[in-house]
PyMOL Python script that loads the backbone (N, CA, C, O; Angstrom):
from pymol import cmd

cmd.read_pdbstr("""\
ATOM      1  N   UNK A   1       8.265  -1.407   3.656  1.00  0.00           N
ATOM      2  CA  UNK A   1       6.933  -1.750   4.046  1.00  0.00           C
ATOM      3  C   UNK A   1       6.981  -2.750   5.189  1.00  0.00           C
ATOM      4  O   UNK A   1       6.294  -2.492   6.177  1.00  0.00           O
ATOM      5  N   UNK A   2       7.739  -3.906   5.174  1.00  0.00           N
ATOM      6  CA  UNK A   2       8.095  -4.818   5.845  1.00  0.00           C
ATOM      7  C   UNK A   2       8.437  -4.178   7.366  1.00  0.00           C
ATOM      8  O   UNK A   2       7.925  -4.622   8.394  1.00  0.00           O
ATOM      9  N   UNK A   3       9.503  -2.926   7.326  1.00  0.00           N
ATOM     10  CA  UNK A   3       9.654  -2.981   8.585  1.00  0.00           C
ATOM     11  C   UNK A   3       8.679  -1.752   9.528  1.00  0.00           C
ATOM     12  O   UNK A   3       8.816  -1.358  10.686  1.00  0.00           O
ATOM     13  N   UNK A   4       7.597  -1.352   8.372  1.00  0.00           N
ATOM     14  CA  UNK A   4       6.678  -0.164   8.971  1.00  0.00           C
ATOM     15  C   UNK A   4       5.508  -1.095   9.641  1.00  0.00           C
ATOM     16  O   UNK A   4       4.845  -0.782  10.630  1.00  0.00           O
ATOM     17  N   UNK A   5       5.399  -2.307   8.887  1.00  0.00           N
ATOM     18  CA  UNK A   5       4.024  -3.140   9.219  1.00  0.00           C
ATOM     19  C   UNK A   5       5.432  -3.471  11.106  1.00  0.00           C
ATOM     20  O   UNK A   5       4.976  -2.673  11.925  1.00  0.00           O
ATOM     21  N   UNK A   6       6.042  -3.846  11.445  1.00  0.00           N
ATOM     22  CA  UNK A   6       6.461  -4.562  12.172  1.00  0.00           C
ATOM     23  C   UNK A   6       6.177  -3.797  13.131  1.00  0.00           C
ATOM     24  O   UNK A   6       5.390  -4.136  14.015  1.00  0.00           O
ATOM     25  N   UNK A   7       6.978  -2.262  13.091  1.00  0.00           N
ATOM     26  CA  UNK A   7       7.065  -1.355  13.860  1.00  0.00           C
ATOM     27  C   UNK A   7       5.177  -1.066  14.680  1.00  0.00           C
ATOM     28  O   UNK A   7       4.844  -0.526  15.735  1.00  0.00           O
ATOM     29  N   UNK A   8       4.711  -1.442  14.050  1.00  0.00           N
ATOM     30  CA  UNK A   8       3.012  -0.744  14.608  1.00  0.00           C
ATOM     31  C   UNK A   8       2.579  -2.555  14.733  1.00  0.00           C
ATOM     32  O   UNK A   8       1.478  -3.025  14.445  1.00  0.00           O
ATOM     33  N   UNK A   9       3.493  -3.145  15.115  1.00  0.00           N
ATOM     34  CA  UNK A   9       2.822  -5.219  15.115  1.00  0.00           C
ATOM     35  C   UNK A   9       2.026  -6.103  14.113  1.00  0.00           C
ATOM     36  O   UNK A   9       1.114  -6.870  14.423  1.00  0.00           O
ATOM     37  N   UNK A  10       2.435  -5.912  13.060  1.00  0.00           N
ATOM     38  CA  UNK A  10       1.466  -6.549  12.417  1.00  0.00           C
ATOM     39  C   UNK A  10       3.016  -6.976  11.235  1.00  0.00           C
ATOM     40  O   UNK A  10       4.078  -6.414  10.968  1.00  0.00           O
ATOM     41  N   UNK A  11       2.430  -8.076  10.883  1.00  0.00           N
ATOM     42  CA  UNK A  11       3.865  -8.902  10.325  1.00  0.00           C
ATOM     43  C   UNK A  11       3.262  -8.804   8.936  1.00  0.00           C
ATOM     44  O   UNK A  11       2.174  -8.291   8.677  1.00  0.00           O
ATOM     45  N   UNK A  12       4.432  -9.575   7.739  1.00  0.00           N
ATOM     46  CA  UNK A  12       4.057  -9.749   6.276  1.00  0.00           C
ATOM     47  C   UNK A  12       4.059 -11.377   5.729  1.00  0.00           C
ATOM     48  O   UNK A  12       5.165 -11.883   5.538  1.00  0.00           O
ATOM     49  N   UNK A  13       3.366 -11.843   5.587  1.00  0.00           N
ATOM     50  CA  UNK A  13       3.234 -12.885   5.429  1.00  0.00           C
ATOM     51  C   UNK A  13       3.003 -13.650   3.705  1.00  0.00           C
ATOM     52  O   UNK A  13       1.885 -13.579   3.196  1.00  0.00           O
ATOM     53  N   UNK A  14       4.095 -14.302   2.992  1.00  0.00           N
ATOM     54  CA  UNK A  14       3.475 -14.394   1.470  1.00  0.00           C
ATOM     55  C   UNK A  14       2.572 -15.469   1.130  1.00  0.00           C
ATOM     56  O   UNK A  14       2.549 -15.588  -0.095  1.00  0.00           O
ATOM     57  N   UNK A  15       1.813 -16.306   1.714  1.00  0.00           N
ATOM     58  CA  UNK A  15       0.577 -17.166   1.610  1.00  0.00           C
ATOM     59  C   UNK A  15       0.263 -17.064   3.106  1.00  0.00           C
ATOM     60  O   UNK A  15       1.013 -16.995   4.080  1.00  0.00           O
ATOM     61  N   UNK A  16      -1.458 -17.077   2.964  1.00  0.00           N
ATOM     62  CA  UNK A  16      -2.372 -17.232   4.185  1.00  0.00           C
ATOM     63  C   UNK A  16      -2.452 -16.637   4.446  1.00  0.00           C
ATOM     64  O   UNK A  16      -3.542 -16.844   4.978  1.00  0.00           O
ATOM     65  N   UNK A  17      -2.104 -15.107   4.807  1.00  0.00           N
ATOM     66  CA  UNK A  17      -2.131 -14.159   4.734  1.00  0.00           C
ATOM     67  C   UNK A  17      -3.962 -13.786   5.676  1.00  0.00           C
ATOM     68  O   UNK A  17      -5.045 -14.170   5.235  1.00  0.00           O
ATOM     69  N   UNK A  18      -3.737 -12.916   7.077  1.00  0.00           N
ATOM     70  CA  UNK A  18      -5.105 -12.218   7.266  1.00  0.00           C
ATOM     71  C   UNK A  18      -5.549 -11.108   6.609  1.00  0.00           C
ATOM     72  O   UNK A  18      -6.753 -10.935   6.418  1.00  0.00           O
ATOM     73  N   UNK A  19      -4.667 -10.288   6.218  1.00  0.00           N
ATOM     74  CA  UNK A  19      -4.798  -9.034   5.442  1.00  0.00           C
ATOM     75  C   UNK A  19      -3.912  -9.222   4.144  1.00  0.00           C
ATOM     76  O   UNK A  19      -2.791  -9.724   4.220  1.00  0.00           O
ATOM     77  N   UNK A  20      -4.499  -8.773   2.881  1.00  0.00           N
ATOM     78  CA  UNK A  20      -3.927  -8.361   1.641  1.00  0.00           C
ATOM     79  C   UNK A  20      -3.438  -6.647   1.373  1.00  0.00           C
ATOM     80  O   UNK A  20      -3.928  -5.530   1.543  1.00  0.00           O
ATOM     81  N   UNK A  21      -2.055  -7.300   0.807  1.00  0.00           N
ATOM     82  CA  UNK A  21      -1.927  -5.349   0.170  1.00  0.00           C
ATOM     83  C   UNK A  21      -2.089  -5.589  -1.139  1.00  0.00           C
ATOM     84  O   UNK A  21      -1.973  -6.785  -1.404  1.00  0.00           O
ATOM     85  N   UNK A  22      -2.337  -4.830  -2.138  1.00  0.00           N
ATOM     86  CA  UNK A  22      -2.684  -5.186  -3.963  1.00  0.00           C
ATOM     87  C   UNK A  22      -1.759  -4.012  -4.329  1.00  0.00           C
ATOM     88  O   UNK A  22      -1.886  -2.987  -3.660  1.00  0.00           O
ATOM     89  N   UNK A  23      -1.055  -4.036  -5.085  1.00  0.00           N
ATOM     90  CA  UNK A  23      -0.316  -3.212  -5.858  1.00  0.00           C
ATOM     91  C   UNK A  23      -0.314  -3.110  -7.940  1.00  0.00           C
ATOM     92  O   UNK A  23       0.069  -3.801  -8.885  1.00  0.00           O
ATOM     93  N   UNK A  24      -0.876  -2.038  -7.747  1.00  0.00           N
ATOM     94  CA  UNK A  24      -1.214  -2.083  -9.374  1.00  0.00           C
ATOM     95  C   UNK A  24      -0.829  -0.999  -9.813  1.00  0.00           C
ATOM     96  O   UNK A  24      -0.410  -0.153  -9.024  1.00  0.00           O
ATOM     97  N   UNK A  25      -0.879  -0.740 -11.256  1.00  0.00           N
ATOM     98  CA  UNK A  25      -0.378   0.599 -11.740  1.00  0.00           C
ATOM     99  C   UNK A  25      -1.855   0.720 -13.124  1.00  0.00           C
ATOM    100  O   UNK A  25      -2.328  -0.176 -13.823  1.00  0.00           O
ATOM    101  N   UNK A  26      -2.130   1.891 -13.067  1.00  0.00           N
ATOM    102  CA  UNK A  26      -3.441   1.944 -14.176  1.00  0.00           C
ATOM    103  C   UNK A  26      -2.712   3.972 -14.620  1.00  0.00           C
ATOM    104  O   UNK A  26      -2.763   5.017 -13.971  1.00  0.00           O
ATOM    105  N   UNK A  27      -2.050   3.571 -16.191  1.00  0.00           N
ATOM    106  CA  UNK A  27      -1.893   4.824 -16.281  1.00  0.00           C
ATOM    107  C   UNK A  27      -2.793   5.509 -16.992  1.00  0.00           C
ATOM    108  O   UNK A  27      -2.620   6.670 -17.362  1.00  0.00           O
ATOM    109  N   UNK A  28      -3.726   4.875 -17.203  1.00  0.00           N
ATOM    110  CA  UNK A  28      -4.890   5.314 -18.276  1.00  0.00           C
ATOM    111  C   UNK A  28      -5.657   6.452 -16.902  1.00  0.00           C
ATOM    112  O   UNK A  28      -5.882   7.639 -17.137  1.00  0.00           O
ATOM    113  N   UNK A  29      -5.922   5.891 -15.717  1.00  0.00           N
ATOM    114  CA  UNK A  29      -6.839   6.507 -14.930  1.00  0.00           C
ATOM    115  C   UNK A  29      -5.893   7.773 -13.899  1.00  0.00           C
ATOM    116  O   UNK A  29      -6.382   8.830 -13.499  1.00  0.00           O
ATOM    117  N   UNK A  30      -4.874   7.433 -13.718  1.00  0.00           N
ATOM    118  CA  UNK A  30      -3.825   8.126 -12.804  1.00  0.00           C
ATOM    119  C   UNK A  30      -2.503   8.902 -13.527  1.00  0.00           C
ATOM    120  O   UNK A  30      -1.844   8.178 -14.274  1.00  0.00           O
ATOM    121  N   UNK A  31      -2.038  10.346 -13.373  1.00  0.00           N
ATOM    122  CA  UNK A  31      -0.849  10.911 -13.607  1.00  0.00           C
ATOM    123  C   UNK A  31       0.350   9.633 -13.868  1.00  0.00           C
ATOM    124  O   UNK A  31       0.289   8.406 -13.795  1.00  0.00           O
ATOM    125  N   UNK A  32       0.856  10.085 -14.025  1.00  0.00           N
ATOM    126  CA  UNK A  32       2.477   9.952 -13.557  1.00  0.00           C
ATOM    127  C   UNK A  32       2.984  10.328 -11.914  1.00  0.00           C
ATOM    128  O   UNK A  32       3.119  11.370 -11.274  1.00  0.00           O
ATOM    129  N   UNK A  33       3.119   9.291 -11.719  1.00  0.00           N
ATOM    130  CA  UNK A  33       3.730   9.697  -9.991  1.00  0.00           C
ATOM    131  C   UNK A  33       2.519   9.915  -9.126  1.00  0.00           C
ATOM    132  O   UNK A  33       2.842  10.064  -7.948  1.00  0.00           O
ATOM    133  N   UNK A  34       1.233   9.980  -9.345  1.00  0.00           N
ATOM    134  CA  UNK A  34      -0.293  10.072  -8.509  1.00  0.00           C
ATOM    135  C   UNK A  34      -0.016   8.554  -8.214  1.00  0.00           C
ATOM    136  O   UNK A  34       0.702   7.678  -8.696  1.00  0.00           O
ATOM    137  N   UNK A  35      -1.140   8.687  -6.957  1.00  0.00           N
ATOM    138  CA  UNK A  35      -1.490   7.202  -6.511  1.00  0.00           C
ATOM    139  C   UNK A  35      -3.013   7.439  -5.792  1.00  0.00           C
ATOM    140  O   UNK A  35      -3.472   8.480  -5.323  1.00  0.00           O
ATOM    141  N   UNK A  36      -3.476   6.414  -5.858  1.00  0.00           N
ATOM    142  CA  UNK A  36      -4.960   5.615  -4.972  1.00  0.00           C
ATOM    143  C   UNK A  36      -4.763   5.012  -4.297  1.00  0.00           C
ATOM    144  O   UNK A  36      -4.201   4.003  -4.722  1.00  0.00           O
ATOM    145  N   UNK A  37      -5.016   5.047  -2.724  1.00  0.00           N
ATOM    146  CA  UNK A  37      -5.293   4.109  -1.865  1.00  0.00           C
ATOM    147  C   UNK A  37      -6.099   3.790  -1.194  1.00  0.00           C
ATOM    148  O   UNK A  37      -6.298   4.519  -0.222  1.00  0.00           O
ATOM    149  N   UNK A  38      -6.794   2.803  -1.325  1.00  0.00           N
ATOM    150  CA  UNK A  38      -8.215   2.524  -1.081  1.00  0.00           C
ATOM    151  C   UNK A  38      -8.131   0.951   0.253  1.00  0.00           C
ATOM    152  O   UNK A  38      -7.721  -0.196   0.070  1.00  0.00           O
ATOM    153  N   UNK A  39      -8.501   1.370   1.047  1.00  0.00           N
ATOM    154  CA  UNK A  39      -8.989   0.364   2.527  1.00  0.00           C
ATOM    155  C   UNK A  39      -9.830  -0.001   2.101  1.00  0.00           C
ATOM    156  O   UNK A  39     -10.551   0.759   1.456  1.00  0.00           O
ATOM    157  N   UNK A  40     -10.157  -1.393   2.260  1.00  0.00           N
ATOM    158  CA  UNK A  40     -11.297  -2.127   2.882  1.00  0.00           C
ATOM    159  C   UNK A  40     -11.091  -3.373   3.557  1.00  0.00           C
ATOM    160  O   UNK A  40      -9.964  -3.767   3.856  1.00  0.00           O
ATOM    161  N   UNK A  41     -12.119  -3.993   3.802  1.00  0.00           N
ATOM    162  CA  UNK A  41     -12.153  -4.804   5.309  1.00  0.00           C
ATOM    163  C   UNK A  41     -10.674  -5.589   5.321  1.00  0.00           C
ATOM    164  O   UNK A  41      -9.644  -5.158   5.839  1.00  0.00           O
ATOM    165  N   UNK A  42     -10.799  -6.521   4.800  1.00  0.00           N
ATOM    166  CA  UNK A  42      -9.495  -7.112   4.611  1.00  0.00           C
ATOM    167  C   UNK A  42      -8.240  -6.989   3.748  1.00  0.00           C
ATOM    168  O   UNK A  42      -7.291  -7.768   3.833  1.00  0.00           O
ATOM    169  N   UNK A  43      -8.311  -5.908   2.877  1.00  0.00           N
ATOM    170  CA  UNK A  43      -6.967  -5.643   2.119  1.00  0.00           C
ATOM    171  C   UNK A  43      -6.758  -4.140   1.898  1.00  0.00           C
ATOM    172  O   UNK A  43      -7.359  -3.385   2.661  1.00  0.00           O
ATOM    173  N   UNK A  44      -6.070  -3.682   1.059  1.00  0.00           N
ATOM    174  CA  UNK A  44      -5.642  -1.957   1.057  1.00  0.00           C
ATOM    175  C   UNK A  44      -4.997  -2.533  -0.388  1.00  0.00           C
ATOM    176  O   UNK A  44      -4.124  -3.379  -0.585  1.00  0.00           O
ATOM    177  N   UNK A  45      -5.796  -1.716  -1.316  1.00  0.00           N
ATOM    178  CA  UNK A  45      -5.793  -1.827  -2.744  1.00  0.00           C
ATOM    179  C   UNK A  45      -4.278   0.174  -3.173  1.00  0.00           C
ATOM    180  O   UNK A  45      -4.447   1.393  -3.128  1.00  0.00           O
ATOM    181  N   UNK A  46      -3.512  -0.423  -3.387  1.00  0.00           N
ATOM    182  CA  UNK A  46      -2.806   1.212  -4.016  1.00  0.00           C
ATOM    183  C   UNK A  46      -3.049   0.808  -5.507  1.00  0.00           C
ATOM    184  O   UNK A  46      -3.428  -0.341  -5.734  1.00  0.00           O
ATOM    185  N   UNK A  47      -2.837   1.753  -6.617  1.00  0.00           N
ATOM    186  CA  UNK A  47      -2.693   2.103  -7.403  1.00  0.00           C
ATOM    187  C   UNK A  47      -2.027   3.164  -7.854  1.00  0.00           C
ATOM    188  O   UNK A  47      -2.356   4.324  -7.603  1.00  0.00           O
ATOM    189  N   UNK A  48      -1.068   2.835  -8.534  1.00  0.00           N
ATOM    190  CA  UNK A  48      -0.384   4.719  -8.802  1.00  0.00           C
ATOM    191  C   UNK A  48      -0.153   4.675 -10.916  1.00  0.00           C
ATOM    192  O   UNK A  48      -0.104   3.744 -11.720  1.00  0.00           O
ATOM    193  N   UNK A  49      -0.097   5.737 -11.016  1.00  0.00           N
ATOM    194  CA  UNK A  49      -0.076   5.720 -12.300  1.00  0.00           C
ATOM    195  C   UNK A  49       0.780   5.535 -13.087  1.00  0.00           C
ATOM    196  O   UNK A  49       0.589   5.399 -14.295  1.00  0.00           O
ATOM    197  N   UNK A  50       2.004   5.498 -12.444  1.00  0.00           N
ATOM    198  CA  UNK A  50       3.525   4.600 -12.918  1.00  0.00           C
ATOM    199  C   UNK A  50       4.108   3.762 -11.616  1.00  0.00           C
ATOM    200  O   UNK A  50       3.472   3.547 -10.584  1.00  0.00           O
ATOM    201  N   UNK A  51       5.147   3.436 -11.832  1.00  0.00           N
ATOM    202  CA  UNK A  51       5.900   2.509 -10.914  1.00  0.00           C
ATOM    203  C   UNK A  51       5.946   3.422  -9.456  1.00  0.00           C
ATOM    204  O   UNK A  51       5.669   2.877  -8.387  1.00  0.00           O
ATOM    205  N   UNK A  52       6.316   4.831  -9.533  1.00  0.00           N
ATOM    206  CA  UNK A  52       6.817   6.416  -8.835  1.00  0.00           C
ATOM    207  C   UNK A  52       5.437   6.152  -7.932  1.00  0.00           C
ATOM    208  O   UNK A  52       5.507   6.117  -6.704  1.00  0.00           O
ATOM    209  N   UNK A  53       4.455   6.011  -8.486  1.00  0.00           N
ATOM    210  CA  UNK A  53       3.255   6.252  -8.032  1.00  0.00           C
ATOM    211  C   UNK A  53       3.112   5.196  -6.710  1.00  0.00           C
ATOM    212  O   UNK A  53       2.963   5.470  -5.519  1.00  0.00           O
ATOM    213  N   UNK A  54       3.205   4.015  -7.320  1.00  0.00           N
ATOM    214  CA  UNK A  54       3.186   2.971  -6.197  1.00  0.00           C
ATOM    215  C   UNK A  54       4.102   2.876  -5.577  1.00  0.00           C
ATOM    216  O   UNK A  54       4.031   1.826  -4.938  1.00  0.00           O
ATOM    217  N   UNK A  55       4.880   3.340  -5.404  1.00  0.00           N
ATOM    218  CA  UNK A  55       5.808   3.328  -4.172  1.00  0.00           C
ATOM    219  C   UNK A  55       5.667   4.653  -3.723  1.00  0.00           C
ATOM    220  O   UNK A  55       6.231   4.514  -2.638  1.00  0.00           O
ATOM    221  N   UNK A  56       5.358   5.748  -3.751  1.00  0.00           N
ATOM    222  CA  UNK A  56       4.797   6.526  -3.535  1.00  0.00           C
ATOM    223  C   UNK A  56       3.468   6.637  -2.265  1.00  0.00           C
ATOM    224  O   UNK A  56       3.392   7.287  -1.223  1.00  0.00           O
ATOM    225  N   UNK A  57       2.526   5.669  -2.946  1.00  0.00           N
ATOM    226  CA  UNK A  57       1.464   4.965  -1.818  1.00  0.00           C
ATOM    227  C   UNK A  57       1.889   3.972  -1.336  1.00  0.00           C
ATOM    228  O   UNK A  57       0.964   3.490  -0.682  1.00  0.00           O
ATOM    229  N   UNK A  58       3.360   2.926  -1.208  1.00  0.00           N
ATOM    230  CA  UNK A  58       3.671   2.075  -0.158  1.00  0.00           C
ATOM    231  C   UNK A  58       3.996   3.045   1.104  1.00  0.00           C
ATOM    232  O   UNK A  58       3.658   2.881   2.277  1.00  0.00           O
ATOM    233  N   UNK A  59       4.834   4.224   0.462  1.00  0.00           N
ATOM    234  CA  UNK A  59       5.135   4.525   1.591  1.00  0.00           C
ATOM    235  C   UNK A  59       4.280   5.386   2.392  1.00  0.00           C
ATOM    236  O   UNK A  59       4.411   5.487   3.612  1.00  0.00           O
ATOM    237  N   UNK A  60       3.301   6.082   1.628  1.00  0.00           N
ATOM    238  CA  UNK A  60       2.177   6.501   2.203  1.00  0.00           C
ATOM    239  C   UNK A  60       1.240   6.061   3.026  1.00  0.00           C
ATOM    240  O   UNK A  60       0.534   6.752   3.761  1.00  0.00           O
ATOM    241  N   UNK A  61       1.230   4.643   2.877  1.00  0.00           N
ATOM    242  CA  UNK A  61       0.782   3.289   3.503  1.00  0.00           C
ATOM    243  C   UNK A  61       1.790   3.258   4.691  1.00  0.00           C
ATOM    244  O   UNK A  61       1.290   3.299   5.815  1.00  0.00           O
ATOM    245  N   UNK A  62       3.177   3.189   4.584  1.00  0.00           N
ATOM    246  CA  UNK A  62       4.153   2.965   5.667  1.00  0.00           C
ATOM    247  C   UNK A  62       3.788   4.248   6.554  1.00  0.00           C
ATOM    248  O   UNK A  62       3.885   3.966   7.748  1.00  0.00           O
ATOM    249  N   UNK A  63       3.471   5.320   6.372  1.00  0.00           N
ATOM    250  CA  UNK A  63       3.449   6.245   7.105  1.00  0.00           C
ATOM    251  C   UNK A  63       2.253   6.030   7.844  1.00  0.00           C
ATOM    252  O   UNK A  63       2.142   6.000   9.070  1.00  0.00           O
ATOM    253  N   UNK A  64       1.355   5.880   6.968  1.00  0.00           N
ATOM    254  CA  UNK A  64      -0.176   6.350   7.809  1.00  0.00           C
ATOM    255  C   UNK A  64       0.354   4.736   9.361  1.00  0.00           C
ATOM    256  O   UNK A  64       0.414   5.024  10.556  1.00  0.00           O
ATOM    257  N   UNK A  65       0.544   3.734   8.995  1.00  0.00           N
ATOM    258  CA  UNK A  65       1.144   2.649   9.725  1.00  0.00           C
ATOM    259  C   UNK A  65       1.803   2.642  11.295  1.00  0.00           C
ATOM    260  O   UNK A  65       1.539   2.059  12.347  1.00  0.00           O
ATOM    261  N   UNK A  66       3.138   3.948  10.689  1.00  0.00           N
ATOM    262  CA  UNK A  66       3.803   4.327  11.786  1.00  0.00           C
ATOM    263  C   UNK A  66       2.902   5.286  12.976  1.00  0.00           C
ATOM    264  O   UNK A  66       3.219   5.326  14.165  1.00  0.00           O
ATOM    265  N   UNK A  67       1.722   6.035  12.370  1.00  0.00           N
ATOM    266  CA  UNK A  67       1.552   6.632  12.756  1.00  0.00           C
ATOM    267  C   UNK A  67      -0.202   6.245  13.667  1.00  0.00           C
ATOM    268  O   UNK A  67      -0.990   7.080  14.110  1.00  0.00           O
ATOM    269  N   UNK A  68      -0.294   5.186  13.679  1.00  0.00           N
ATOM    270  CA  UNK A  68      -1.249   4.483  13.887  1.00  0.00           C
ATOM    271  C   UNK A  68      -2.623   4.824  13.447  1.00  0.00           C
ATOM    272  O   UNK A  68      -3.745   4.640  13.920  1.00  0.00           O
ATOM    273  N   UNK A  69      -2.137   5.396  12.355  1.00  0.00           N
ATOM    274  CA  UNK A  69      -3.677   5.559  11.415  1.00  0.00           C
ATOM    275  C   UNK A  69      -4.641   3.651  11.101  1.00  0.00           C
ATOM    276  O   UNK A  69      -5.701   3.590  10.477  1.00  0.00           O
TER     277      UNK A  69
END
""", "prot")
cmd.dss("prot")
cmd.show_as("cartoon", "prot")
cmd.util.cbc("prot")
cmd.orient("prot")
């Protein structure tokens, strides 16, 4: 994640932070290995329905990133 945010300029910062990423897992609402990723103004909320899931949407996150989504 670290080096997808770099690659498109935007750094990772662990306090103070201008933008938040949230990483959660809810298996009640999501598969196994599914994920949610949800934008808004200042943070990008994933959710995946196991561990598979959220890294799954980091890197889905890393991609859309590289790709200047």
């Amino acid at each position: 994640m670290k080096a997808a945010l770099a690659e498109s300029n935007h750094s990772l910062a662990e306090a103070n932070a201008d933008f938040e990423i949230n990483l959660s897992v809810n298996a009640q609402r999501l598969n196994a290995e599914a994920f949610h990723l949800v934008p808004a103004t200042k943070n990008i909320n994933i959710t995946g329905g196991d561990g598979r899931g959220v890294i799954y949407g980091a890197l889905s996150l890393a991609e859309d990133l590289r790709s200047g989504l």
